[in-house]
C-alpha positions as CSV (number, residue, x, y, z in Angstrom):
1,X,49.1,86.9,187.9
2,X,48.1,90.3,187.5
3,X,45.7,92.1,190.1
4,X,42.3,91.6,188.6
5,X,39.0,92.5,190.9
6,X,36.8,89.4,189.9
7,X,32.9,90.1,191.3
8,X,32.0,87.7,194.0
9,X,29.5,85.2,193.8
10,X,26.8,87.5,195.7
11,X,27.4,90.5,193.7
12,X,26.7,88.2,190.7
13,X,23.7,86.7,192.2
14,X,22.5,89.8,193.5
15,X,22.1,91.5,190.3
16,X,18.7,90.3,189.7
17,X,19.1,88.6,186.4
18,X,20.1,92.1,184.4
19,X,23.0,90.1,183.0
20,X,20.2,88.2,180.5
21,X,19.1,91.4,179.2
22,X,22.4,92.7,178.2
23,X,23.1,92.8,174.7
24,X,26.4,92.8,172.9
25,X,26.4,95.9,171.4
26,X,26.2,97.7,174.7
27,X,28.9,98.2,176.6
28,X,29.3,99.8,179.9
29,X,27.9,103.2,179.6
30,X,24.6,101.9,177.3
31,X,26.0,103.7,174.3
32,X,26.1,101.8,171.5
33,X,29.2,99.9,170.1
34,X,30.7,100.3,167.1
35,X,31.5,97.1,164.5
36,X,34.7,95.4,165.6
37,X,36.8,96.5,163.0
38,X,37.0,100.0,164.7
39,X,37.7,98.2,168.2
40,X,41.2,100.4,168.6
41,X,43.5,97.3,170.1
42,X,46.1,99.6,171.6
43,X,49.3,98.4,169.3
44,X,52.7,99.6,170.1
45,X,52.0,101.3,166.7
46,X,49.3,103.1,168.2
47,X,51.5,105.2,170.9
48,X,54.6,107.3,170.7
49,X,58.4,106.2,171.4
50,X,58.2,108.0,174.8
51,X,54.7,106.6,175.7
52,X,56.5,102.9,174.3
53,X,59.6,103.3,176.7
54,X,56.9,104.5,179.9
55,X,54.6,101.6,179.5
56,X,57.8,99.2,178.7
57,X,56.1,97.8,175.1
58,X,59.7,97.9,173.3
59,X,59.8,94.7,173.3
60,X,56.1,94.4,171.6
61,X,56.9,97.1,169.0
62,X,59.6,94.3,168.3
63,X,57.6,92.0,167.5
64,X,55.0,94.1,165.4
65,X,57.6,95.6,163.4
66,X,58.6,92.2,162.2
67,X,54.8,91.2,161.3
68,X,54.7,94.5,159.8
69,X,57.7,94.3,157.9
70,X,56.5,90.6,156.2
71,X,53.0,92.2,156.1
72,X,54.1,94.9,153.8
73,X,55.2,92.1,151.3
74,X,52.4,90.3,151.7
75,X,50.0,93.2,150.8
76,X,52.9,94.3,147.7
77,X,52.1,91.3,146.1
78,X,48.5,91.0,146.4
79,X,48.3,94.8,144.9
80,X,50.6,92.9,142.0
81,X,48.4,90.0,141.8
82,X,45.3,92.6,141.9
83,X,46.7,94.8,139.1
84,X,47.0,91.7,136.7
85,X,43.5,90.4,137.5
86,X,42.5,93.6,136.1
87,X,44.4,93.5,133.2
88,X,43.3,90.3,132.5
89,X,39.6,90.9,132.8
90,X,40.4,94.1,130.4
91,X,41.5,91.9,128.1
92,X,38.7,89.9,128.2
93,X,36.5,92.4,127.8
94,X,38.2,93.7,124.9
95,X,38.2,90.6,123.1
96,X,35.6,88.9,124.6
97,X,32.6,91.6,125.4
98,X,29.8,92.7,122.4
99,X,26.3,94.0,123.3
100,X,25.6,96.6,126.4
101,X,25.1,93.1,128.7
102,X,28.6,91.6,127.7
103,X,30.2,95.3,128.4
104,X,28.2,96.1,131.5
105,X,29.1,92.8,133.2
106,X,32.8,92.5,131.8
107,X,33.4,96.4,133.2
108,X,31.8,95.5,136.7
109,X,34.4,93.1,136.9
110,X,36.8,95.8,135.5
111,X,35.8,98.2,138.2
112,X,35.4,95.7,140.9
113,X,39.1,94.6,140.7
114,X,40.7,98.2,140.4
115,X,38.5,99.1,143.8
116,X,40.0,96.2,145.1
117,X,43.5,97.1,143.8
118,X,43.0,101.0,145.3
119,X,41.7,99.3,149.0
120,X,44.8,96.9,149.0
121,X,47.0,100.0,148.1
122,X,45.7,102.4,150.5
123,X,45.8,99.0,153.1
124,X,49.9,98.9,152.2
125,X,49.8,102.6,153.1
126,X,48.4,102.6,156.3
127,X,50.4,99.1,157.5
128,X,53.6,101.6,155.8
129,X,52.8,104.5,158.2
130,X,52.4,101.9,161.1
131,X,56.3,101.2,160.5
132,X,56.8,104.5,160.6
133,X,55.1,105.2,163.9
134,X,57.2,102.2,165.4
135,X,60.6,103.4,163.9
136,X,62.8,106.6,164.2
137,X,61.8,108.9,161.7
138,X,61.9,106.8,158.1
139,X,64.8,103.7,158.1
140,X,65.8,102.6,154.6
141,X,64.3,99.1,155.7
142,X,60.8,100.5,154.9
143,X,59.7,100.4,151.5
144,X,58.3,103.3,149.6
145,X,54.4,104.4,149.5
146,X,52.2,103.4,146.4
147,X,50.8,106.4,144.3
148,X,47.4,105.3,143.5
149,X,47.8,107.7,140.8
150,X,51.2,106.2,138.9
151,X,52.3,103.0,140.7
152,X,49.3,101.5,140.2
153,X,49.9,100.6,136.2
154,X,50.9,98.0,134.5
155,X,52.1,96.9,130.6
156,X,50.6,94.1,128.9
157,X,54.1,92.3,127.4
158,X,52.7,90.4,125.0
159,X,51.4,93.5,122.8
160,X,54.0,95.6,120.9
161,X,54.7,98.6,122.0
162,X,53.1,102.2,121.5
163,X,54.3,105.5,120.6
164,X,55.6,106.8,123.8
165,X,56.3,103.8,125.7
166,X,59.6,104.5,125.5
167,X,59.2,107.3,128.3
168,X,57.8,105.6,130.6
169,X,58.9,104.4,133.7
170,X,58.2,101.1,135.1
171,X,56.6,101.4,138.6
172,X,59.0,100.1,141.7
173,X,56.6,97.8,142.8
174,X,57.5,95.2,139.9
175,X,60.9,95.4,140.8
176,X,61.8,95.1,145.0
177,X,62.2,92.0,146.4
178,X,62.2,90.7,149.7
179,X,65.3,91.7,152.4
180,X,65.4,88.0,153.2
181,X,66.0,86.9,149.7
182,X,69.2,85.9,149.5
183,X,71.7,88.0,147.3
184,X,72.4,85.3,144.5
185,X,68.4,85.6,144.4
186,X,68.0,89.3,143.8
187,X,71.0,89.7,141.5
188,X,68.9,86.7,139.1
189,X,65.7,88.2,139.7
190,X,67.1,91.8,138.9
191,X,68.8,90.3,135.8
192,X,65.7,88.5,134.9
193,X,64.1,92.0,135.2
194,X,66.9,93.4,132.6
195,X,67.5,90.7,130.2
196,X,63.1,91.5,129.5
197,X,63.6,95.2,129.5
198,X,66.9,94.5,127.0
199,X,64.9,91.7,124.9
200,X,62.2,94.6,124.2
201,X,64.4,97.4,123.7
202,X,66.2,95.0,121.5
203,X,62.9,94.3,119.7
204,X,62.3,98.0,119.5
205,X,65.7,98.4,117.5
206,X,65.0,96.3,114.4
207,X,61.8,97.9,113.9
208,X,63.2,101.1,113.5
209,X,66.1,100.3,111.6
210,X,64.1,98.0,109.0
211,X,62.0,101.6,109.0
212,X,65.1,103.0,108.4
213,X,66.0,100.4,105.6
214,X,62.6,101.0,103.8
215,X,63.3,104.8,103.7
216,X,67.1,104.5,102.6
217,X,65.0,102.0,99.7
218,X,62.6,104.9,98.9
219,X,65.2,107.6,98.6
220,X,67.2,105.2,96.3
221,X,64.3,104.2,93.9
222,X,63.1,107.6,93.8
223,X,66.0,109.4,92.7
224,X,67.1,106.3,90.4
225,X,63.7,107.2,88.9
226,X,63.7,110.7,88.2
227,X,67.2,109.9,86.5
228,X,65.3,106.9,84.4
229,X,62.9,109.3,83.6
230,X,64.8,112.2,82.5
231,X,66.8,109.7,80.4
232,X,64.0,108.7,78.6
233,X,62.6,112.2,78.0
234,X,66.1,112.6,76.5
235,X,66.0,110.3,74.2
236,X,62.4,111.7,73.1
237,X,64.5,114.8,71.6
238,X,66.2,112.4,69.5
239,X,63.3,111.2,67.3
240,X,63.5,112.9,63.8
241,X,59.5,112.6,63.9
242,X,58.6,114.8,66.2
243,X,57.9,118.3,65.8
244,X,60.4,121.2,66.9
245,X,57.6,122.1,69.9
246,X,57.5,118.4,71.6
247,X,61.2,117.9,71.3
248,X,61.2,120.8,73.3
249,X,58.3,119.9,75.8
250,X,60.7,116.7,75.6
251,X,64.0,118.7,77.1
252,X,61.5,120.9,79.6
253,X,60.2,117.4,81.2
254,X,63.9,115.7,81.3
255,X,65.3,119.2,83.2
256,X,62.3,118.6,85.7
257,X,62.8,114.9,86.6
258,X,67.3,115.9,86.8
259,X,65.9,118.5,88.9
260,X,63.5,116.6,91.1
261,X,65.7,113.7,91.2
262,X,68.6,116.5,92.5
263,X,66.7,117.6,95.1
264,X,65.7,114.0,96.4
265,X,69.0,113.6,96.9
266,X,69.6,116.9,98.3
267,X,66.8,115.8,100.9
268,X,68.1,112.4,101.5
269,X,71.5,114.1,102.3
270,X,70.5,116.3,104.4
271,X,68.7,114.5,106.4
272,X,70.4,111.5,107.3
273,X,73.2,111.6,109.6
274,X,75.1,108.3,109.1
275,X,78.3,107.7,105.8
276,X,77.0,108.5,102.6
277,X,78.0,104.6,101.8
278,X,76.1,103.2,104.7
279,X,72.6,101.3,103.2
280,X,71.3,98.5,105.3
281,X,70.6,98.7,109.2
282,X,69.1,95.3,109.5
283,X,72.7,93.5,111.0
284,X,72.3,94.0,114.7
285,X,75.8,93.5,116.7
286,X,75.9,92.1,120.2
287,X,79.5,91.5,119.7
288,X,79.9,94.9,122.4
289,X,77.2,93.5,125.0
290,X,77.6,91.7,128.4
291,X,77.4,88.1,128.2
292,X,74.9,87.9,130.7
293,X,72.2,89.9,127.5
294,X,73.4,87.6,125.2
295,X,72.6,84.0,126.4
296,X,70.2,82.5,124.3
297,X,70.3,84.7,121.4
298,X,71.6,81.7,119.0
């Protein structure tokens, strides 16, 4: 047992009762405490690796780097769970809010989960810098810090996507796992992770080429109709009852539509970038991707 100088019975009994009138937040000097949150519990965390190896807490900052380390996950997916509470009372307020009441209330609880989201963030921070403090310099084994300025975003993957989408990185926090997860349980989670990313992408491709399709359609009927026209301005001239001055208006309008309908063409050559005989985009091959995309798609 460790040397402890306990206060005898007379010192106790001596002290005149000043025991009763101490109060809790006083501590030995009469200043004031502070709340118990600031009570600094002298971690391994808190010192430095020479001050560890003097005192002999090694074997502590063991132990809290472990809590640390599952702590860290802990606090990653309640940011996670935090972020789509938000989302989810966006939503709601989107589809659900009308009046000033209905919005004030539905953004309270817009801004009361994204201060929540910032305070669990900044919370994985400071437990991040506490692994840190009981490591050597930064160990791959420590996961990266959260931007509260980019990481802290999500998409909403049952709306289509939006012009410029496309650029946008999703944030590493929807995609580390665990290093106790087992490998067969990150390559399915990572694959689950691509197959969505692929489905959407894959999603994104049929929309442009049916785009693509309708445009190819325009160019087509356009120029087919300048000829159409010009043909039947043409046969205008032929009519023995018309005057020498509309059978010429006649020709002038048949040489404009053969020369609009030339340079629709020109247009539509120039600008696409594909075989002159290649028309419809809507087929979409899988025939060169990995199984592991393709499961499901019949």
């Amino acid at each position: 047992m460790p040397g402890i100088d306990f206060p005898d019975s007379g010192d106790v009994d001596g002290h005149d009762g000043d025991f009763e009138n101490l109060t809790d937040d006083e501590d030995d000097d009469g200043a004031t405490a502070g709340s118990p949150e600031d009570e600094p519990l002298a971690l391994p965390s808190d010192f430095s690796t020479s001050e560890r190896r003097e005192l002999g807490l090694d074997s502590l900052a063991v132990f809290e780097r472990r809590i640390r380390v599952g702590h860290a996950y802990d606090l990653l997916d309640a940011v996670k769970q935090s972020i789509n509470h938000q989302g989810a009372f966006l939503v709601d307020k989107r589809k659900h809010a009308r009046g000033q009441k209905d919005n004030t209330r539905s953004q309270k609880q817009v801004s009361a989960a994204a201060a929540r989201t910032r305070s669990l963030a900044q919370l994985y921070n400071y437990n991040r810098d506490r692994l840190i403090a009981l490591s050597d310099g930064e160990p791959s084994d420590v996961l990266k810090s959260i931007s509260l300025k980019d990481d802290l975003k999500s998409k909403n993957w049952r709306v289509p996507r939006q012009q410029g989408d496309s650029r946008e990185e999703c944030a590493w926090i929807w995609t580390v796992v665990p290093p106790w997860t087992s490998p067969a349980e990150a390559d399915a989670w990572q694959l689950e992770v691509d197959r969505v990313q692929w489905f959407r992408a894959r999603a994104d491709m049929t929309r442009v080429k049916e785009e693509i399709n309708k445009l190819h359609a325009e160019f087509k009927r356009a120029c087919l109709g300048f000829e159409s026209m010009a043909v039947s301005w043409d046969a205008c001239t032929a009519s023995s009852d018309l005057s020498d001055g509309a059978k010429a208006y006649a020709k002038k309008k048949a040489d404009m539509y053969r020369k609009l309908g030339s340079q629709c063409a020109a247009a539509f050559a120039k600008a696409r970038k594909d075989p002159g005989e290649k028309w419809d985009y809507s087929s979409v091959s899988t025939a060169h991707l990995p199984t592991k995309f393709t499961q499901g798609l019949e």
